[in-house]
C-alpha positions in Angstrom: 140.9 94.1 161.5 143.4 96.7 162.8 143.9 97.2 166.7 142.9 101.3 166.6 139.7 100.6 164.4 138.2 98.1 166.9 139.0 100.8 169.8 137.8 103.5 168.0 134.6 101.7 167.1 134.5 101.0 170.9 134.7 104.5 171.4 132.1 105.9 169.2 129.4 103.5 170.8 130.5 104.6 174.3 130.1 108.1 172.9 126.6 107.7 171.5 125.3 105.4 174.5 126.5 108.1 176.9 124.9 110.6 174.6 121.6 108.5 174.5 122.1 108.4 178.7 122.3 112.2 178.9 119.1 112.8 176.5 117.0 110.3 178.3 115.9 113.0 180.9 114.7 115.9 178.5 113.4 113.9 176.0 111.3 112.1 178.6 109.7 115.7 179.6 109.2 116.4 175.8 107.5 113.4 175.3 105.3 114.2 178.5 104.5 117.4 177.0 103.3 116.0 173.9 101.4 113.6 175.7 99.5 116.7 178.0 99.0 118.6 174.9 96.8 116.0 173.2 95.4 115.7 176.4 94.7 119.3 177.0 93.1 119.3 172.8 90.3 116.9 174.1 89.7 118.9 177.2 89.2 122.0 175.1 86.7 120.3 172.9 84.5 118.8 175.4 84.7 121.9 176.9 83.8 123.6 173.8 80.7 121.0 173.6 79.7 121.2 176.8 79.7 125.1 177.5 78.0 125.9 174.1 74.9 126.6 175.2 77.1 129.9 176.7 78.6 131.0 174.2 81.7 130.3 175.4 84.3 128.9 172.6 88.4 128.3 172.6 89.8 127.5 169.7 91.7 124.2 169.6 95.0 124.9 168.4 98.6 124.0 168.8 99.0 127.1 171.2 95.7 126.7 173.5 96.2 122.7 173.6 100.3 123.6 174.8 98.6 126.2 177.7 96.4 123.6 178.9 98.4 121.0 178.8 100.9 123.3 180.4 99.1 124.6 182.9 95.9 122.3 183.3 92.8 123.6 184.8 94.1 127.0 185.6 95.4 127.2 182.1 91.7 125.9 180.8 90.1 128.5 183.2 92.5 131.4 181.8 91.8 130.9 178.3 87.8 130.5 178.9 88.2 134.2 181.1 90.4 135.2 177.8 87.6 134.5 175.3 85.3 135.8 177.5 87.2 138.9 177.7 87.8 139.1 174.2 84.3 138.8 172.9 82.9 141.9 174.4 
């Protein structure tokens, strides 16, 4: 095996652990957000069950279970206002 091939293998694998080093941080956040928004999907649907007898619905989609798990109760509280608003 040639000298330059074992340092330029060297190099490449400093490259991509410093790459993997540098990517830690946001994917950590996206994985977090994936996390809340399944979350915030089961907190819309036992809301949905709960507040039925109301007439008060939010659809559970990718959008609604982002805001919620975005924003949490506030979020939850804004889209139930929202549909509220909406249905008149």
């Amino acid at each position: 095996m040639q000298p330059s091939f074992v340092i330029f293998s060297m190099i490449i694998v400093f490259a991509f652990l410093m790459l993997f080093v540098v990517m830690a941080g946001p994917l950590t956040a996206l994985f977090k957000f994936i996390i809340r928004s399944f979350i915030g999907a089961g907190i819309i649907y036992l809301c949905n069950i709960v507040f039925s007898p109301f007439n008060i619905y939010i659809g559970v989609n990718v959008l609604t279970a982002c805001i919620v798990g975005f924003l949490g109760i506030p979020g939850l509280g804004s889209l139930i206002i929202i549909s509220r608003i909406l249905d008149m």
